[in-house]
matplotlib code that plots the C-alpha trace (Angstrom):
import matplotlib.pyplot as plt

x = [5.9, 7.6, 7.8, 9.1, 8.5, 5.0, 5.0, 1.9, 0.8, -1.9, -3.2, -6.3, -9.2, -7.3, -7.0, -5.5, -3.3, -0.6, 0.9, 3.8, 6.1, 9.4, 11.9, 14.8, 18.4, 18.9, 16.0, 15.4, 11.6, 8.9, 8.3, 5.2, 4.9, 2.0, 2.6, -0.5, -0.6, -3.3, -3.8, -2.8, -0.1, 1.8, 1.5, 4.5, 6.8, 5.1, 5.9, 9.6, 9.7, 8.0, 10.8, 13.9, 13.0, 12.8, 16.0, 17.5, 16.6, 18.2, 15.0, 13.0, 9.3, 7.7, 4.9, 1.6, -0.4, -4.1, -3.3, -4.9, -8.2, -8.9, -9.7, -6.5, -8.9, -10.1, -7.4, -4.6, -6.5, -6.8, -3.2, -1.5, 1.0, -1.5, -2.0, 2.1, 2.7, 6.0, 5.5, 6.3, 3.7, 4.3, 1.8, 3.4, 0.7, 2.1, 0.0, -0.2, 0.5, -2.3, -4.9, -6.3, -6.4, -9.5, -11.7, -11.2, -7.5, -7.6, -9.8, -7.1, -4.2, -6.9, -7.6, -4.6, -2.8, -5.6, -5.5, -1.1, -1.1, 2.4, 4.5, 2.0, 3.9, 2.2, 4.5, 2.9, 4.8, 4.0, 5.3, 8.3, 7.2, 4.3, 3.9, 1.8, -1.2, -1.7, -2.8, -5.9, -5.2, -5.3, -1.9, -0.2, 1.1, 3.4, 6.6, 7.1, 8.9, 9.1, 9.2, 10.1, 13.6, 15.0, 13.4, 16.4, 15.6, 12.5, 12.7, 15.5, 13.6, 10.4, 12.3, 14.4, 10.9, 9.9, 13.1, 15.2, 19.0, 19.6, 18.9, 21.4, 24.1, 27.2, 30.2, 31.4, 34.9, 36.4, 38.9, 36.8, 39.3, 38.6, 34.8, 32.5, 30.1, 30.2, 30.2, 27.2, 25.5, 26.1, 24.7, 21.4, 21.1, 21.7, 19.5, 16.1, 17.2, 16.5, 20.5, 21.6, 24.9, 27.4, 29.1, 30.9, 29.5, 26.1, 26.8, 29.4, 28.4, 29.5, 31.7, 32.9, 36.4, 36.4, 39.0, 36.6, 33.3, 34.6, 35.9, 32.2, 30.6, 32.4, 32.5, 28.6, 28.2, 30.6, 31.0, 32.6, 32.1, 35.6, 35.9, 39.0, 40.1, 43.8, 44.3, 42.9, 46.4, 47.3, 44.2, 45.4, 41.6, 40.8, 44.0, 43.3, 39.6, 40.2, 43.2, 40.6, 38.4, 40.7, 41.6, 38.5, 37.9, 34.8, 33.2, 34.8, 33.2, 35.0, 34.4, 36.9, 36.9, 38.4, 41.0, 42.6, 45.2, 43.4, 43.7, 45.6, 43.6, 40.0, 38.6, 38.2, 34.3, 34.1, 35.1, 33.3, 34.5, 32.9, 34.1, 32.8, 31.5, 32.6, 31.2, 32.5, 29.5, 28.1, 25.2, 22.5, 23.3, 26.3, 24.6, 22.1, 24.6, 26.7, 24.3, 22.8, 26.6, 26.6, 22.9, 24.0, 27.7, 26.4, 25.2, 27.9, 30.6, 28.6, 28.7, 32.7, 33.2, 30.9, 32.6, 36.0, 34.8, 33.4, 36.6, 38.2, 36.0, 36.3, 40.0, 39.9, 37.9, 40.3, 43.2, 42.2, 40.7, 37.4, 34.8, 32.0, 28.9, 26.8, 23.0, 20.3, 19.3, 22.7, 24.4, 27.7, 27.8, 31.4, 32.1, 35.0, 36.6, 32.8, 32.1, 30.0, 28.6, 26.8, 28.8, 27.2, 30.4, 28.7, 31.9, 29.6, 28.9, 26.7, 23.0, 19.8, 18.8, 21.5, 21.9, 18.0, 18.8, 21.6, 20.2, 16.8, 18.7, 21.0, 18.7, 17.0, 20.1, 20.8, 21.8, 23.9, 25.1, 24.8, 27.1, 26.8, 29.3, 29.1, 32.0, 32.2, 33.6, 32.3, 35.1, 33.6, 30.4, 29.5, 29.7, 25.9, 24.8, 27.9, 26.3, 23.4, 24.4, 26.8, 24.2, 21.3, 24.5, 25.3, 21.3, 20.8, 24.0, 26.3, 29.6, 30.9, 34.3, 36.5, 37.3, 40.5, 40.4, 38.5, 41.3, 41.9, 38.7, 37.5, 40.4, 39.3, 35.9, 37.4, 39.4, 37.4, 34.1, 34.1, 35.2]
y = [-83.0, -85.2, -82.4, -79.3, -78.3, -79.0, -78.1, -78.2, -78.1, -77.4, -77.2, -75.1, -76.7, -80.2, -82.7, -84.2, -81.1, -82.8, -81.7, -83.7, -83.4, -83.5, -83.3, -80.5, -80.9, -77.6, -75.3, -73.0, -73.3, -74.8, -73.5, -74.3, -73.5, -73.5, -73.6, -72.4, -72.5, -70.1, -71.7, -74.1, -72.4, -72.1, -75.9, -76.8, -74.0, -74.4, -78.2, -77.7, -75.3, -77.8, -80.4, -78.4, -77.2, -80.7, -81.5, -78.5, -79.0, -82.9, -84.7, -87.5, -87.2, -86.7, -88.1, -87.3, -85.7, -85.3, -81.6, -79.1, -79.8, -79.6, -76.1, -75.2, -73.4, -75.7, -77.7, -75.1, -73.5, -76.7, -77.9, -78.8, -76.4, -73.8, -75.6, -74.5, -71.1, -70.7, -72.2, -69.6, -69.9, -69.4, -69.0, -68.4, -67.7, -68.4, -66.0, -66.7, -64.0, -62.1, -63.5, -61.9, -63.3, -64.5, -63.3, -67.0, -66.4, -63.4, -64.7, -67.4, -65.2, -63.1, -65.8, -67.1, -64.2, -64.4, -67.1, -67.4, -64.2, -62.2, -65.2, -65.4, -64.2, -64.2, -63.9, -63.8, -64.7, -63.1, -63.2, -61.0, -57.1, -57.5, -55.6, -54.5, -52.9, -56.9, -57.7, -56.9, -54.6, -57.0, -58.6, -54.8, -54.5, -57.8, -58.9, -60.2, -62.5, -62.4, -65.6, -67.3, -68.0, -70.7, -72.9, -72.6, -68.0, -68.9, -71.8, -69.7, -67.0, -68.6, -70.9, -67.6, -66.4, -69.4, -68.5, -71.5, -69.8, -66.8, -63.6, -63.4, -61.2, -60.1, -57.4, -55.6, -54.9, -52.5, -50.3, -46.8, -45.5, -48.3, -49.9, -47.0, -46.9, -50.7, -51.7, -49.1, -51.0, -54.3, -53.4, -52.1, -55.4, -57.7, -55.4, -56.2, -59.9, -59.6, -59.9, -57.4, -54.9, -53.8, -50.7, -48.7, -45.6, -46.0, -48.5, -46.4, -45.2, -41.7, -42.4, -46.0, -47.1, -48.0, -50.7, -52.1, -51.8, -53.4, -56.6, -56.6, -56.4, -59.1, -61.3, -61.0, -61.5, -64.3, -64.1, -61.3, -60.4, -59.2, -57.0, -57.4, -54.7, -53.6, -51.1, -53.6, -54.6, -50.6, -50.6, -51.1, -51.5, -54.0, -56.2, -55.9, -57.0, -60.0, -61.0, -60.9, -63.4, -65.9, -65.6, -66.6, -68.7, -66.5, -67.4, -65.0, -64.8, -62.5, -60.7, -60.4, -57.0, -56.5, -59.2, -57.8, -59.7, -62.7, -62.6, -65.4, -68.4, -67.8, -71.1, -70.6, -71.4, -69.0, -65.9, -64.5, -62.6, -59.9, -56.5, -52.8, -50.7, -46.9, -45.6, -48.1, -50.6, -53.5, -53.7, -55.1, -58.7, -59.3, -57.7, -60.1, -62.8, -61.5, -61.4, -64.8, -66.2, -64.9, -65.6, -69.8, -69.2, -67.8, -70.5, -72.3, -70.0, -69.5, -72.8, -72.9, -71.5, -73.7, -76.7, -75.4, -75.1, -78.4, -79.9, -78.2, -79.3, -83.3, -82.9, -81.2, -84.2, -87.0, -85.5, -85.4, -88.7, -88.0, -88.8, -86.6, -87.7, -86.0, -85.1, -84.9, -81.6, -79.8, -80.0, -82.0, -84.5, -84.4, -86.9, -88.3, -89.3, -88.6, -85.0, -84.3, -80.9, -79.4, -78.2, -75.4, -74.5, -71.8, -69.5, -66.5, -64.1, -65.5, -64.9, -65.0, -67.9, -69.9, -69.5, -70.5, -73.7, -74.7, -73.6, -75.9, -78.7, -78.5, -78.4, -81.6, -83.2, -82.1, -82.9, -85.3, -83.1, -79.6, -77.4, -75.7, -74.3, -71.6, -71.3, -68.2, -65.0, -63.3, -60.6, -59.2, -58.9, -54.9, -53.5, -52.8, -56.1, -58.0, -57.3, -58.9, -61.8, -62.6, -62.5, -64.8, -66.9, -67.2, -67.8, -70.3, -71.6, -71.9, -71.1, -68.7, -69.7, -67.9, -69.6, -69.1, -71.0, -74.6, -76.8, -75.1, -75.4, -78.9, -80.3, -78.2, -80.0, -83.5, -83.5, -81.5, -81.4, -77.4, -75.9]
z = [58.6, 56.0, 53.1, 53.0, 49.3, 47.2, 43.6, 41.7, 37.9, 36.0, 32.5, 32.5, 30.5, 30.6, 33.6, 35.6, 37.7, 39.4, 43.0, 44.2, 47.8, 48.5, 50.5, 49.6, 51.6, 53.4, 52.8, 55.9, 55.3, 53.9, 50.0, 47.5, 44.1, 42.1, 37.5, 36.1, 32.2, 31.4, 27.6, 25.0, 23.8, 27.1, 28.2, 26.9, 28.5, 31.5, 31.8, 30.6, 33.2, 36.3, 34.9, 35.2, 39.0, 39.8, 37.7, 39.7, 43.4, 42.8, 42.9, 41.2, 40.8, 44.6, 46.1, 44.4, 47.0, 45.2, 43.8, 42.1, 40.4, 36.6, 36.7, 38.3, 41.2, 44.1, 44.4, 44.4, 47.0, 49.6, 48.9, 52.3, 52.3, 53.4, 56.8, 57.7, 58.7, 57.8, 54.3, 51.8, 48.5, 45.1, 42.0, 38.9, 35.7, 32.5, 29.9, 25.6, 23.2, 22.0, 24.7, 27.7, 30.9, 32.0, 35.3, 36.8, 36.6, 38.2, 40.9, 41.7, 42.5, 44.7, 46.9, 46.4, 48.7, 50.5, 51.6, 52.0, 53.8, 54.1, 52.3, 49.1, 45.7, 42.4, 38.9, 35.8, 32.8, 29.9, 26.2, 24.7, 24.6, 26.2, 29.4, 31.8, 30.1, 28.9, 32.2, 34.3, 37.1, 40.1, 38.7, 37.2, 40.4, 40.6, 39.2, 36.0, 33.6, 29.4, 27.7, 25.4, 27.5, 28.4, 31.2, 33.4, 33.4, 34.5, 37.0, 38.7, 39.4, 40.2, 42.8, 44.2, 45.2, 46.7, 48.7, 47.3, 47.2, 48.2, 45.5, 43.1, 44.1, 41.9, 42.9, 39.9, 39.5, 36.5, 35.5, 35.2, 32.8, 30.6, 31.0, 33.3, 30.3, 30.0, 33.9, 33.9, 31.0, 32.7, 35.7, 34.0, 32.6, 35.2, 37.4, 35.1, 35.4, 38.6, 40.8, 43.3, 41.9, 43.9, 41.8, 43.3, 41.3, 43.0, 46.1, 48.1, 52.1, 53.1, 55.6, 55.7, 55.3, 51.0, 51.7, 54.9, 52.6, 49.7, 51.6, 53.2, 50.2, 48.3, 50.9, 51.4, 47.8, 47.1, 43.3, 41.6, 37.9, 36.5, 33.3, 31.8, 30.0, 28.5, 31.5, 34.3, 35.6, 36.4, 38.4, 42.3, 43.1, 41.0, 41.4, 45.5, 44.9, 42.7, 45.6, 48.0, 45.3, 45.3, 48.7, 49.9, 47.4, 45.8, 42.4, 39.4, 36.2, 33.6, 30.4, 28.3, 26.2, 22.9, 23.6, 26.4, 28.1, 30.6, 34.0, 36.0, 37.4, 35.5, 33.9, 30.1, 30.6, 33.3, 30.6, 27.9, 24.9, 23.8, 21.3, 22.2, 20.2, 19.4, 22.4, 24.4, 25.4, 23.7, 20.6, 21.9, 20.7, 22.4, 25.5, 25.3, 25.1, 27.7, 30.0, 29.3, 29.9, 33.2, 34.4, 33.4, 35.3, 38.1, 40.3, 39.6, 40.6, 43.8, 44.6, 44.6, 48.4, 49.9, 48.0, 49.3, 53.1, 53.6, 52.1, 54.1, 57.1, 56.0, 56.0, 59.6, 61.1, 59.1, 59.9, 63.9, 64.2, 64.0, 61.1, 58.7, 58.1, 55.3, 57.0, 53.5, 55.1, 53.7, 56.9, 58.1, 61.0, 63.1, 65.4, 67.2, 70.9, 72.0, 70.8, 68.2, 66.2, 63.3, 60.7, 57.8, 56.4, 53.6, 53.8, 54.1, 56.4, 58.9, 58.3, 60.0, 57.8, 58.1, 62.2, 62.2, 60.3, 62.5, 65.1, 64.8, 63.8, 66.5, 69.4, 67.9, 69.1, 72.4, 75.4, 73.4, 70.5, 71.8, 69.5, 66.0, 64.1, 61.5, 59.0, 57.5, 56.9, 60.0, 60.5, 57.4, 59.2, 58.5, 61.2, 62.2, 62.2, 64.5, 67.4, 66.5, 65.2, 67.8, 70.1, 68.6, 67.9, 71.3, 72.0, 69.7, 70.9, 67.4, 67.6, 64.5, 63.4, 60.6, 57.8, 58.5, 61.8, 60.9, 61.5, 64.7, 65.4, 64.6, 66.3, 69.1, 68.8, 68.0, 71.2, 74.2, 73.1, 72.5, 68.8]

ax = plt.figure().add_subplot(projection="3d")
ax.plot(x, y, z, "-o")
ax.set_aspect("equal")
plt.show()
């Protein structure tokens, strides 16, 4: 297989549709998405939105691969991706204001998880405050989006379902003396946008360690949203959890209430202002635009520990004689004195995903290259799940190294043959 991501396009009532392949750096499996612009009035949305996942995933126009046909039906039905198990399928209906669906539609997202099985998802998009007594009760019962929004709200979330990035994850920190209404109005928010709150409030396990749970829980999140408020520095909590941020070199996003004094080390276009009101949360405005600040950080600031490890993995190599070698699948190449590995140096928690994807690749390369190596927080693993993973790790034969231990490590792998 030379693809592992299809994304098709059409315009009902107007031909050509157009499906294109591609090749995406890193993705664990095979993904297809399918833009259907149910009228007229939704074409344009619908092709802004086709361009920025294309923009997004770092890719020119693919290969045109004799998509969809004009009525958006046949085609999208008999696309290739259907032919790979694993493939996980996409169809995403753009709706107009003020029109009703038709029965053809319908039938399409019928067959459509008919036909992908288990890894079919169908979002409709449908205009602002409209819901779901707009739609015909085959598609009540699946997500949805609002529009108008900007293309980038919508591509993200249509390309999170086709399992491109993980879900959007955020840990909240806060002073509760200062900002419980607020943090509780933030995490509302965020939570119809679709990311994953920890809050303490409503996150806590009965009997866990609260120190122990809260390094797990940031460290499996990776980006922490900080509310600074007067009273934050007299929180011990707080100033512990954003320690542990830059420690590990996490994202941080903050908002700034009432011009409270700025927290060390926070980029100025990482923080957002914003004023309470007299019951201590934010008119609906300056919600909106709070929330729209941190939807565009976001991926971003979860980018930043990854960018750190696999400096910190090139300099390892250099600095023992070896070389790096970026693969396009994501991965690093290291080499030296006759030893070579796999290097996915995410800074997270190891995950199921991730030790499958080094894992595959890995064995593609053996007997000559027989190691993997994880970087990540593992000692952060919750308890639970260590076992586990230590175990397929050792199966799939990858090796899960702190990030506190890469240049120990490397070198390690640079000079014997063994990280």
């Amino acid at each position: 297989m030379n693809w592992n991501f299809v994304l098709q396009t059409n315009f009902r009532g107007r031909s050509p549709g157009s499906c294109e392949r591609l090749t995406i750096p890193g993705l664990a499996q095979p993904a297809h998405i399918h833009l259907v612009s149910g009228f007229g009035s939704t074409d344009s949305l619908t092709q802004r939105v086709k361009d920025w996942v294309v923009r997004h995933l770092g890719q020119s126009p693919g290969r045109q691969c004799g998509g969809p046909g004009a009525d958006g039906r046949d085609g999208a039905l008999g696309c290739m991706a259907f032919g790979e198990s694993a493939c996980r399928h996409v169809l995403a209906i753009f709706k107009g204001a003020g029109v009703t669906i038709d029965a053809s539609v319908e039938n399409l997202a019928r067959d459509w998880v008919r036909q992908a099985g288990p890894n079919g998802y169908v979002i409709v998009v449908l205009p602002a405050g409209e819901g779901s007594a707009n739609l015909p009760p085959s598609l009540q019962r699946y997500h949805r989006l609002n529009h108008p929004a900007p293309e980038f709200e919508l591509g993200t979330s249509i390309i999170r379902a086709a399992g491109l990035g993980l879900r959007q994850k955020l840990f909240l920190s806060y002073r509760r003396q200062d900002s419980k209404d607020l943090a509780d109005q933030i995490h509302e928010a965020l939570g119809r946008r679709g990311f994953q709150i920890y809050l303490d409030r409503f996150s806590w396990t009965p009997g866990r360690l609260f120190p122990q749970e809260i390094a797990e829980e940031l460290a499996e999140r990776g980006t922490m949203l900080l509310v600074e408020s007067a009273g934050l520095h007299l929180s011990r909590w707080t100033q512990w959890e954003l320690s542990f941020a830059r420690m590990y070199h996490l994202g941080i996003l903050a908002l700034n209430v009432d011009a409270a004094p700025h927290e060390r080390g926070i980029d100025a276009s990482d923080r957002h202002l914003v004023s309470s009101n007299s019951v201590g949360q934010l008119d609906r405005p300056q919600l909106d635009n709070a929330v729209n600040f941190i939807v565009r950080r976001y991926n971003i600031a979860e980018m930043r520990r990854r960018i750190y490890y696999e400096a910190l993995v090139r300099r390892a190599a250099l600095d023992a004689g070896g070389a790096i070698t970026p693969r396009p699948d994501g991965l690093l190449e290291v080499s030296g004195k006759g030893h070579s590995a796999i290097v996915l140096a995410s800074g997270r928690p190891a995950s199921l995903i991730e030790l499958s994807l080094l894992g595959r690749v890995s064995a593609t390369f053996r007997p000559t290259s027989p190691i993997g190596i994880l970087v990540g927080q593992h000692e952060h693993l919750p308890p639970d799940t260590r076992p586990e993973v230590a175990w397929l790790a050792e199966r799939v034969g990858i090796a899960l190294t702190p990030t506190m231990s890469i240049f120990r490590s490397v070198r390690r792998l640079i000079q014997s043959g063994r990280p």
